[in-house]
Residue frames as qw, qx, qy, qz and C-alpha x, y, z in Angstrom:
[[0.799, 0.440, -0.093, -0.399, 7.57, -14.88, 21.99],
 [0.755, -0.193, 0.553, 0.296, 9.06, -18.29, 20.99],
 [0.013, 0.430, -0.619, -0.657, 11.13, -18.73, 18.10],
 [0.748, 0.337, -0.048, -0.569, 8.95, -19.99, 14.99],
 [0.832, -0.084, 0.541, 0.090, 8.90, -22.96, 13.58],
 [0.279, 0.701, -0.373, -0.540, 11.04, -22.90, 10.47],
 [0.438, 0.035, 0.894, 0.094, 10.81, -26.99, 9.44],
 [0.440, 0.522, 0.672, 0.287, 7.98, -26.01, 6.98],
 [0.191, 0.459, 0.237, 0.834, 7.72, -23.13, 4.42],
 [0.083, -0.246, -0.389, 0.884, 6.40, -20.07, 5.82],
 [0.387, -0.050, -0.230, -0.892, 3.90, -19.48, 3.56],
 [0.568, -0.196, -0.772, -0.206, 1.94, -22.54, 4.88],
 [0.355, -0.213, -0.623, 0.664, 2.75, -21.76, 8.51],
 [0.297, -0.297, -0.188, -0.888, 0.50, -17.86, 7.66],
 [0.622, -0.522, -0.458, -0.362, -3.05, -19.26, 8.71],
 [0.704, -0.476, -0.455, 0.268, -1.46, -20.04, 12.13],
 [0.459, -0.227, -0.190, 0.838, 0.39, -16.32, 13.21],
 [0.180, -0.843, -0.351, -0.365, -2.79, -14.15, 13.44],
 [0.579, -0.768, -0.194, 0.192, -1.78, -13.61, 16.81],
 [0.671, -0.101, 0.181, 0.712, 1.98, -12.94, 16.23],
 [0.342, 0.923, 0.137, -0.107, 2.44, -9.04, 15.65],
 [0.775, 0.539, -0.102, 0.313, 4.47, -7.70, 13.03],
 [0.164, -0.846, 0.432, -0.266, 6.74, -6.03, 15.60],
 [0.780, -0.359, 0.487, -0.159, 7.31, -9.40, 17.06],
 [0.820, 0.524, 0.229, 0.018, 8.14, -10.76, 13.27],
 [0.284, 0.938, -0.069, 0.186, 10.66, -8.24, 13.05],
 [0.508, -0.666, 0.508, -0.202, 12.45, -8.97, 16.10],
 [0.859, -0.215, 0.464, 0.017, 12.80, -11.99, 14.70],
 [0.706, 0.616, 0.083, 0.339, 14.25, -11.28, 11.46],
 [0.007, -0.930, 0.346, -0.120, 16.74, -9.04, 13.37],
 [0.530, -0.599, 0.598, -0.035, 18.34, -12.06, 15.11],
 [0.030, 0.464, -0.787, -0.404, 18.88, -13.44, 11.60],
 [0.518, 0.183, 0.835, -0.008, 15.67, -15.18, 10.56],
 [0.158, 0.211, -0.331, -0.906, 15.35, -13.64, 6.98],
 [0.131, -0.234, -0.894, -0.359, 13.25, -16.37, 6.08],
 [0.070, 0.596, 0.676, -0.428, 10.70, -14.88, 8.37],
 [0.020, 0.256, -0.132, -0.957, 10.44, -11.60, 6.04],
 [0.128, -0.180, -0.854, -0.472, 8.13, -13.33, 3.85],
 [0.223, -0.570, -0.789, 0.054, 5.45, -13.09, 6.55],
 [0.185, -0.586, -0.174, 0.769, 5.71, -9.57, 6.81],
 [0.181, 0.239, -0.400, -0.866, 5.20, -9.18, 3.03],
 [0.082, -0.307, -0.903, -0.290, 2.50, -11.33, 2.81],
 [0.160, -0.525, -0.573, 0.608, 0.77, -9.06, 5.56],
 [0.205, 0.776, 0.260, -0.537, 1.08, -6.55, 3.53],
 [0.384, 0.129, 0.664, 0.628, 1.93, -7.26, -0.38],
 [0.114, 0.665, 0.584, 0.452, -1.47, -5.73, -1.21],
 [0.002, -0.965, -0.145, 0.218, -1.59, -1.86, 0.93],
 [0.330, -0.630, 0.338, 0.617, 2.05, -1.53, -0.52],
 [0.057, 0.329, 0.674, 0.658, 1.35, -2.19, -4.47],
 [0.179, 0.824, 0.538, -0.013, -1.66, -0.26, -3.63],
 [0.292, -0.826, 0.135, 0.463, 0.38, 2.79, -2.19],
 [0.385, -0.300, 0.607, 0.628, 3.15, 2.12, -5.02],
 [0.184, 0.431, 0.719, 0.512, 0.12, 1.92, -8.25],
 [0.120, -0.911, -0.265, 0.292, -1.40, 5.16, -6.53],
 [0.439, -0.573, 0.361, 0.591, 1.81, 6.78, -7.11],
 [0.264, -0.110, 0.770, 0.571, 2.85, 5.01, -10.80],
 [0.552, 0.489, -0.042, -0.674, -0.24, 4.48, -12.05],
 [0.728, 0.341, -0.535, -0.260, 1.23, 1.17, -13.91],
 [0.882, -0.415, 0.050, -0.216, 1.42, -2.39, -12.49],
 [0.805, 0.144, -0.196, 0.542, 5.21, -3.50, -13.83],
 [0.205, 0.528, -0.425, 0.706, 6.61, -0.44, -12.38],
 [0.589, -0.532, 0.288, -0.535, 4.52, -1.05, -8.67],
 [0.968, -0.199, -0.118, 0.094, 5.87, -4.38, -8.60],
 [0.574, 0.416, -0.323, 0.628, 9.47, -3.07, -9.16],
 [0.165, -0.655, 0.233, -0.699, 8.96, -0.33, -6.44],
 [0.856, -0.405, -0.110, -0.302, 7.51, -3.11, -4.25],
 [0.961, -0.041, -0.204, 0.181, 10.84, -4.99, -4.58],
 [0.323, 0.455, -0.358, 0.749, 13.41, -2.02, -4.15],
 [0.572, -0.593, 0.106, -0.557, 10.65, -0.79, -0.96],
 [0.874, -0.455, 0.002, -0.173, 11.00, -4.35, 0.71],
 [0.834, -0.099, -0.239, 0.487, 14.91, -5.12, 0.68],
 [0.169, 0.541, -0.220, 0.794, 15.38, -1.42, 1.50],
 [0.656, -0.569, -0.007, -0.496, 13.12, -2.10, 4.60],
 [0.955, -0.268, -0.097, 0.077, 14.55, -5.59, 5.34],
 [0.650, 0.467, -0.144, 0.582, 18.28, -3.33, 5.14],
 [0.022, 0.417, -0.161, 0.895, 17.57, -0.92, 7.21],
 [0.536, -0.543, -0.572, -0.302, 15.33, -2.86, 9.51],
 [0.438, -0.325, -0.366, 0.754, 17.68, -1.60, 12.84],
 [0.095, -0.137, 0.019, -0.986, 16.28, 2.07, 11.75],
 [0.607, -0.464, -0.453, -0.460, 12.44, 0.92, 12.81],
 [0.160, 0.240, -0.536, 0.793, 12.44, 2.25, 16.18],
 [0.219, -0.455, -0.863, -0.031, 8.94, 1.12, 16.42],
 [0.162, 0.297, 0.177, -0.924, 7.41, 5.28, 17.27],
 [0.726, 0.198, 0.041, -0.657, 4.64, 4.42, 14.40],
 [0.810, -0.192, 0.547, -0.081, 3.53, 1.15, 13.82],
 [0.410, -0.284, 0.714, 0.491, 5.55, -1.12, 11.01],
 [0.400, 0.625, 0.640, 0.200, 2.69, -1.18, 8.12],
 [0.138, 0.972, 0.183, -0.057, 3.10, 2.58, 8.27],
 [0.235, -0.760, 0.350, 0.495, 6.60, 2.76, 8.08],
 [0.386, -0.154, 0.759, 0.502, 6.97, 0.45, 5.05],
 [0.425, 0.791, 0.382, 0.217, 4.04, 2.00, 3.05],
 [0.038, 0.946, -0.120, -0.300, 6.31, 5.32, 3.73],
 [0.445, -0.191, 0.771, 0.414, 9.43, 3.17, 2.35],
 [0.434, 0.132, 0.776, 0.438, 7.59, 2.24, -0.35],
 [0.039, 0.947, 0.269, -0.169, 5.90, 5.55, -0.91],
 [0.019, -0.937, 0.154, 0.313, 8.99, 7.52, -1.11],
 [0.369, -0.266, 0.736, 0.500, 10.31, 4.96, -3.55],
 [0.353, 0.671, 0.589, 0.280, 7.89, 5.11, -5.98],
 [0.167, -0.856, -0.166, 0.459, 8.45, 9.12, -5.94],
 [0.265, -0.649, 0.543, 0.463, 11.47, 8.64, -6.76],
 [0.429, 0.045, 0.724, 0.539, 10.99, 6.65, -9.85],
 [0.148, 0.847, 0.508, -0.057, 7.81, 8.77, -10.57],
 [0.105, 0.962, 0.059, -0.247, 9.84, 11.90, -10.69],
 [0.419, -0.336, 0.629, 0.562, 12.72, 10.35, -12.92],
 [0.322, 0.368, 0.732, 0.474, 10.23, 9.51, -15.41],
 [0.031, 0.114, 0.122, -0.985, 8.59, 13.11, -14.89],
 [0.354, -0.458, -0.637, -0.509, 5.33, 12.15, -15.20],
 [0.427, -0.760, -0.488, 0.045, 4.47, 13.80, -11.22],
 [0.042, 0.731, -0.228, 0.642, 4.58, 17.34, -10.49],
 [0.261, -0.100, -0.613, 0.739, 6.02, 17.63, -6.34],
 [0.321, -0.651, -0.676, 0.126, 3.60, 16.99, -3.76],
 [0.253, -0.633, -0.233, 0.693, 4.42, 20.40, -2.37],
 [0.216, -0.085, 0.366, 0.901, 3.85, 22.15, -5.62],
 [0.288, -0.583, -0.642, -0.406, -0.08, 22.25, -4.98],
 [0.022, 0.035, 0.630, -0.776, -1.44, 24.44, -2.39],
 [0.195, -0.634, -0.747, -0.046, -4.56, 22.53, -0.94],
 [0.204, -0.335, 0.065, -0.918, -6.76, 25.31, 0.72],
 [0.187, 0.043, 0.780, -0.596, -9.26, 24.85, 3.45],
 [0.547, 0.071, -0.474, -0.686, -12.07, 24.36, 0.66],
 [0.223, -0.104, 0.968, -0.050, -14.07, 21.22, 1.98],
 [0.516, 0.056, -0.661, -0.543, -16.35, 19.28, -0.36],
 [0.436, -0.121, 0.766, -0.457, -18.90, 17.19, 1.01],
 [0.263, -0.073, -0.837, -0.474, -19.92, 14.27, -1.32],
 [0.782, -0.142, -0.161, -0.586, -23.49, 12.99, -1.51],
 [0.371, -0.483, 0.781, -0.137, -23.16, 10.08, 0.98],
 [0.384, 0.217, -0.762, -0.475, -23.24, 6.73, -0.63],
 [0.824, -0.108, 0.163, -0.531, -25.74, 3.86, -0.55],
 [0.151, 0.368, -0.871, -0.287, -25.38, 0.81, -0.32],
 [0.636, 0.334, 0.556, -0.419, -28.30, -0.32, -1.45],
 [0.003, 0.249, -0.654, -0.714, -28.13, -1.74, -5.25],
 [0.646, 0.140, 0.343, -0.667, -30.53, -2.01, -7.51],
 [0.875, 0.306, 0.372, 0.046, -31.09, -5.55, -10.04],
 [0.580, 0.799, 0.007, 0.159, -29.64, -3.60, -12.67],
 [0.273, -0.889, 0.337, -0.146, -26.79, -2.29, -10.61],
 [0.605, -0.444, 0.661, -0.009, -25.62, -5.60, -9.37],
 [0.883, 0.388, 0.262, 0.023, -25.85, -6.98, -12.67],
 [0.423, 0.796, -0.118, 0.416, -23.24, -4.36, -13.89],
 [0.288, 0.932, -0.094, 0.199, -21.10, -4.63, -11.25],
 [0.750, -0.003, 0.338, 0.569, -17.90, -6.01, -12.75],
 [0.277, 0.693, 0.223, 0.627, -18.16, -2.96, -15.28],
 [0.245, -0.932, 0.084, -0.252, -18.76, -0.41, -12.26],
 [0.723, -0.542, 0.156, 0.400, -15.78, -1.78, -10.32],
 [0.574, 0.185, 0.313, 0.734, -13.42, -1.38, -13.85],
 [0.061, 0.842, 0.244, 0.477, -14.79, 2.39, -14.23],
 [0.413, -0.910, -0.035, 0.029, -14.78, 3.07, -10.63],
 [0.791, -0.066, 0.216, 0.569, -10.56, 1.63, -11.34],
 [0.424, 0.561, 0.338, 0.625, -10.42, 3.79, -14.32],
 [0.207, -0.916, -0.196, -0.281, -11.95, 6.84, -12.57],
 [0.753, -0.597, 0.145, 0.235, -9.58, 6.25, -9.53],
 [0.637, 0.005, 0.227, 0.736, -6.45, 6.35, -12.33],
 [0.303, 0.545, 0.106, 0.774, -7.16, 9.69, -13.87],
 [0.347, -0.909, -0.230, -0.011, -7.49, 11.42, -10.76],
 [0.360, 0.765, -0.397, 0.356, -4.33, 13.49, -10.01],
 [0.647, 0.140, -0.623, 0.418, -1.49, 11.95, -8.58],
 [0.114, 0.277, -0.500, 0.812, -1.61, 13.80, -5.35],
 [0.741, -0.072, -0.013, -0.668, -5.67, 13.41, -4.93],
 [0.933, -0.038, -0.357, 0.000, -5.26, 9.08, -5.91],
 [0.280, 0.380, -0.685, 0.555, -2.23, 8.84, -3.73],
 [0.224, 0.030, 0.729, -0.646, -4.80, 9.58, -0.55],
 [0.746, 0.114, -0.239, -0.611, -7.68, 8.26, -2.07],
 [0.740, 0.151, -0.654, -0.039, -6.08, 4.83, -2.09],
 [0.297, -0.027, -0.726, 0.620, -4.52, 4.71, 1.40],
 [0.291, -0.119, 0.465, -0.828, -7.36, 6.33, 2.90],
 [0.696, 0.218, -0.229, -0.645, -10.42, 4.72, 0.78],
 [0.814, 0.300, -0.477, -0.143, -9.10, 1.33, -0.71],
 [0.612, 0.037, -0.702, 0.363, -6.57, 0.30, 2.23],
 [0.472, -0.753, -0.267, -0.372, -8.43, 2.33, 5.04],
 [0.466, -0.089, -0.392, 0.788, -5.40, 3.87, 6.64],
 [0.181, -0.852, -0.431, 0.234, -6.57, 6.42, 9.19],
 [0.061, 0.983, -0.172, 0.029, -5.90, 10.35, 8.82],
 [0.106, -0.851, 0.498, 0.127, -2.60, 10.34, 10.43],
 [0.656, -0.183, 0.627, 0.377, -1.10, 6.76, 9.35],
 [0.607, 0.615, 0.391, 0.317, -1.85, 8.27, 5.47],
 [0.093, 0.965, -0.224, 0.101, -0.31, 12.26, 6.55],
 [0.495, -0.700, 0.471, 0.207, 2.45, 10.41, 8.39],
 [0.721, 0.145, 0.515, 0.440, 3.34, 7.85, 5.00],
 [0.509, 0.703, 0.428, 0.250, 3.17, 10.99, 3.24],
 [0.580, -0.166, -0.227, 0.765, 4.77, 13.63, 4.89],
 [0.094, -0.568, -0.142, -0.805, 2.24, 15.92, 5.37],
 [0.256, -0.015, 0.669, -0.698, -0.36, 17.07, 7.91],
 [0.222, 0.367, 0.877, -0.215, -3.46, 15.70, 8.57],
 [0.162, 0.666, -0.064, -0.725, -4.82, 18.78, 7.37],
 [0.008, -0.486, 0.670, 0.561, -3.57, 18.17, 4.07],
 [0.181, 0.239, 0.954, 0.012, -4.83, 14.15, 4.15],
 [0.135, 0.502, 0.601, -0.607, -8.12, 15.78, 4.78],
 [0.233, 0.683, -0.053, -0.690, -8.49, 18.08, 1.77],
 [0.140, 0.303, -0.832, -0.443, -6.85, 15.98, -0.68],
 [0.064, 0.198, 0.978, -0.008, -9.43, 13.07, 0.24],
 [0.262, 0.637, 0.354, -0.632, -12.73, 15.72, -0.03],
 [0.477, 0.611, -0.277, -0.568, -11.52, 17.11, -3.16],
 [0.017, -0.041, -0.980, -0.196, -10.25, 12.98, -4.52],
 [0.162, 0.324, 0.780, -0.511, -13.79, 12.66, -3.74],
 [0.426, 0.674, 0.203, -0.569, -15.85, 15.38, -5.09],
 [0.075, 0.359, -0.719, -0.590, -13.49, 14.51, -8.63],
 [0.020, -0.118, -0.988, -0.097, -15.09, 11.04, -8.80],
 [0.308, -0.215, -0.335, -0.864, -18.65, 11.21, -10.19],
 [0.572, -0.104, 0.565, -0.585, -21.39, 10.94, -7.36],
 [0.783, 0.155, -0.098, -0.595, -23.12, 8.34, -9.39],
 [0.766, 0.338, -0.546, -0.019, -20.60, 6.08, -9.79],
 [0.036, -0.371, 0.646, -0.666, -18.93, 6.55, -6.33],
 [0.609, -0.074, 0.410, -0.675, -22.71, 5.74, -5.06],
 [0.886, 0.165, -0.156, -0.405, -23.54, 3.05, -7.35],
 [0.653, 0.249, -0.699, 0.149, -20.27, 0.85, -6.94],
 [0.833, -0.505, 0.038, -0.223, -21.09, 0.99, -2.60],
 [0.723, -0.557, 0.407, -0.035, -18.85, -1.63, -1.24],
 [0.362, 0.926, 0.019, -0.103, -17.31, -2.18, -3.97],
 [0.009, 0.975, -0.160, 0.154, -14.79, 0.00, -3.33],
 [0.408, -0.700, 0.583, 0.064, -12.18, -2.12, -1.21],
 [0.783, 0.025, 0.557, 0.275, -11.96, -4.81, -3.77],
 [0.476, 0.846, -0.209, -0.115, -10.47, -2.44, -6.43],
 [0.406, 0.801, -0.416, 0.145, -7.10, -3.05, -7.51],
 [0.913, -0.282, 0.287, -0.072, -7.18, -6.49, -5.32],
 [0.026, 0.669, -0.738, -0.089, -3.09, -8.02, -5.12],
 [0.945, 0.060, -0.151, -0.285, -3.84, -11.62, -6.24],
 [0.764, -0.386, 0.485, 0.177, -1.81, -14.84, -5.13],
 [0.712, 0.439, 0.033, 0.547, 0.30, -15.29, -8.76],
 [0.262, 0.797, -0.165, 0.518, 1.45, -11.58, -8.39],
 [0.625, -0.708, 0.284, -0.166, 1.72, -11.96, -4.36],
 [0.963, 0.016, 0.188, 0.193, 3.69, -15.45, -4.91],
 [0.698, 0.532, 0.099, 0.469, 6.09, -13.72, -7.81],
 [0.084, -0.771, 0.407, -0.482, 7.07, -10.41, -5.62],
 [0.720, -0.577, 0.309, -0.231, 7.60, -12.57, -2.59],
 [0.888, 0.269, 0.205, 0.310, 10.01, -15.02, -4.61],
 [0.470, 0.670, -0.112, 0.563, 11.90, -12.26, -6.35],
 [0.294, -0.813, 0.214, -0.455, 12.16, -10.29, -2.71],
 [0.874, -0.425, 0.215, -0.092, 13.09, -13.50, -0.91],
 [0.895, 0.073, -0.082, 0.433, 15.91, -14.43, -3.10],
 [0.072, 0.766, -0.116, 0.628, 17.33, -10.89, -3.08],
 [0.399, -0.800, 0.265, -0.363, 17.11, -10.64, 0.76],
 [0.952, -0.098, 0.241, 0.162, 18.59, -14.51, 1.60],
 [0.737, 0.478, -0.039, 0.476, 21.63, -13.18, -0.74],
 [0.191, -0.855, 0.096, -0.472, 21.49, -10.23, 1.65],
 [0.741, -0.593, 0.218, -0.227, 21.53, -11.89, 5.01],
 [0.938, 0.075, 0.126, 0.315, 24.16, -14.64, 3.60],
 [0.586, 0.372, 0.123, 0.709, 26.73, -11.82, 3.02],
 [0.253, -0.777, -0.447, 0.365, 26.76, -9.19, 5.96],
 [0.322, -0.112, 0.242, 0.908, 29.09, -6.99, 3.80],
 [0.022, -0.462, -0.555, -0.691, 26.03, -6.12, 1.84],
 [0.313, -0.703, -0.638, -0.029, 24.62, -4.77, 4.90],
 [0.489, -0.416, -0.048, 0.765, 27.05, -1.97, 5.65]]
């Protein structure tokens, strides 16, 4: 891979580095292009505030988590040893920071303090057919289905979101989580059966534009993360 071009902002340059994977992104931020980080959080600004507001439950604290997650990642990028791919290690990063502020403020009992059972639920499958009335209402069904989606228990939304809303597979949601697949499995049945069949069925597709990371909030973490890491890379002490 050639070196990028770094003459114009990076966020302009995006549209043109489909091709360019994030492993390849990385590689370059190792040999000291921080400025490239930026294209790695754009990639993924919105499954990691998902993964982090799963967790919290509130949007100022999932931005914070977002920003400790991504300069702990861009610190510690020599420990990515590339065994699962990079989206899955930095939703775990930014997974097992949000924990951690989650279980200062004690507001989440420990993942391991539930035992799931082999119970499996099987929802009514969903349509996505709407009717007049449906599609008229739904802005309102999306904010419910939101609403619904928050009062589910932490452990239940947690894989609900990564499995559902950012459509990480079985193991890239057991492996950000540190369970088994197993686990994934159950939690997402019974996340499921919680959420009333009607609504579940009536909001359809829906579903992946919940809790959608817009360009102000993308723009403002990516700023705050960029000066932070550039202060990093300028000062190698801080990397020790």
């Amino acid at each position: 891979m050639k070196d990028l071009d770094l003459d114009q902002p990076v966020a302009l340059a995006l549209a043109g580095l489909t091709a360019i994977t994030d492993e390849e992104v990385v590689a370059q931020v190792r040999t000291g292009n921080a400025a490239l980080f930026e294209i790695l959080m754009r990639r993924h600004n919105q499954r990691v505030y998902r993964a982090a507001r799963a967790i919290l439950g509130n949007d100022t604290e999932a931005e914070d988590v977002m920003q400790e997650a991504y300069v702990r990642a861009f610190t510690h990028l020599d420990q990515f040893e590339n065994r699962a791919k990079f989206s899955t290690w930095l939703t775990r990063i930014a997974v097992h920071e949000a924990l951690a502020r989650a279980r200062k403020s004690k507001r989440l009992e420990s993942l391991d303090s539930e035992a799931d059972s082999d119970i499996e639920v099987r929802p009514e499958p969903m349509s996505s057919a709407r009717n007049p009335e449906e599609q008229m209402f739904g802005a309102q069904m999306k904010a419910l289905l939101e609403s619904a989606i928050d009062s589910l228990p932490d452990t239940y939304r947690t894989v609900f979101v990564l499995r559902e809303l950012e459509e990480m597979s079985t193991a890239e949601t057991a492996e950000a989580l540190d369970v088994t697949e197993e686990v994934v499995k159950t939690r997402l049945h019974r996340a499921r059966a919680m959420l009333q069949t009607d609504l579940y069925s009536r909001v359809g597709s829906s579903t992946p534009d919940a809790f959608e990371f817009h360009l102000s909030r993308c723009d403002r973490v990516v700023n705050a993360v960029m000066t932070r890491i550039l202060m990093v890379a300028s000062s190698p002490k801080l990397l020790q």
